[in-house]
Steps between C-alpha positions, in 0.01 A plus 500: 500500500867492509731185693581737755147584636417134464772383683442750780076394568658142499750563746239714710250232460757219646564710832146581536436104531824474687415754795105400506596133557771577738282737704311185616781343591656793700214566696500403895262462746425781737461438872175684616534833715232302731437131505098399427364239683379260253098436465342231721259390227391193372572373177513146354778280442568289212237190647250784486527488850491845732777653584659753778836600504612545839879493462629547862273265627511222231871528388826415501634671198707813514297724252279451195481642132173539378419541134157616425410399136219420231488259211412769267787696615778457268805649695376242770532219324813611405650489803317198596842292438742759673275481775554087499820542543543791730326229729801269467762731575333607786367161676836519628462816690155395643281749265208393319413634170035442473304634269182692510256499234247786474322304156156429475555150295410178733809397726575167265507702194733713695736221608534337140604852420748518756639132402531566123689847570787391745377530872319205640744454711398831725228501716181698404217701556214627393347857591200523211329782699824649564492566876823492592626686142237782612606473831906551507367801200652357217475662186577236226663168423745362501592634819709316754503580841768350785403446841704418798444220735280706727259562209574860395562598167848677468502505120291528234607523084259578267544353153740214347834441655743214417444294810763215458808773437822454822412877544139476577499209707803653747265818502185274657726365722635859631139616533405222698793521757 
């Protein structure tokens, strides 16, 4: 194989990598055609404790981001950090970032999981029979859903996104206005 032909897989190789990582970070979230209300279900919190999340009656936050995740899910514990910190930028602006697990492992095992891979500092939950994930029709994880103060989900994304980025955190707070 001649230098030419070499050079020219290389090159197409380099912007293949260079427009499949920048399609994650170009994507934005969507605002749903019609709000859902979300699920009044109950799951358990991390004391093992149930759980109902009733956000108009029980809150003073102005909207929510919801990640729903697994342990064995590899893009989720990818984001895991970005997620941390997506929380920090926007404890400012009065939205809370939880997390919703749909594994099967015991809640503790879960936590150490969560503590070792950069988000203990979130609050979480744990859906192991999936209610609400079968409930709001979601079709796999990570998916990440955004609901306004009343409780309605206004946006939901579907896959990894890179939470902490200026861009996505303005776009949470847009939705939620």
């Amino acid at each position: 194989m001649n230098t030419s032909k070499i050079n020219k897989k290389i090159l197409l190789f380099l912007l293949l990598i260079l427009f499949s990582n920048n399609a994650v970070a170009s994507e934005s979230l969507k605002k749903l055609s019609v709000s859902i209300p979300f699920p009044n279900l109950a799951i358990l919190n991390s004391k093992e404790k149930p759980f109902i999340f009733d956000f108009e009656k029980n809150s003073t936050s102005e909207g929510y981001v919801i990640n729903f995740w697994a342990t064995w899910c590899v893009p989720c514990k990818k984001e895991l950090p970005d997620l941390s910190l997506l929380n920090l930028k926007l404890k400012k602006h009065n939205i809370e970032v939880l997390t919703i697990s749909i594994d099967k492992k015991n809640i503790k095992e879960q936590l150490s999981f969560l503590f070792n891979n950069g988000a203990s500092d979130l609050n979480h939950f744990f859906d192991k029979d999936m209610k609400i994930y079968k409930a709001l029709k979601l079709k796999g994880i990570p998916t990440t859903i955004i609901i306004n103060k009343k409780g309605s989900v206004v946006s939901k994304h579907e896959g990894i996104l890179k939470w902490g980025e200026a861009r996505v955190v303005k776009n949470i707070i847009n939705l939620l206005n």
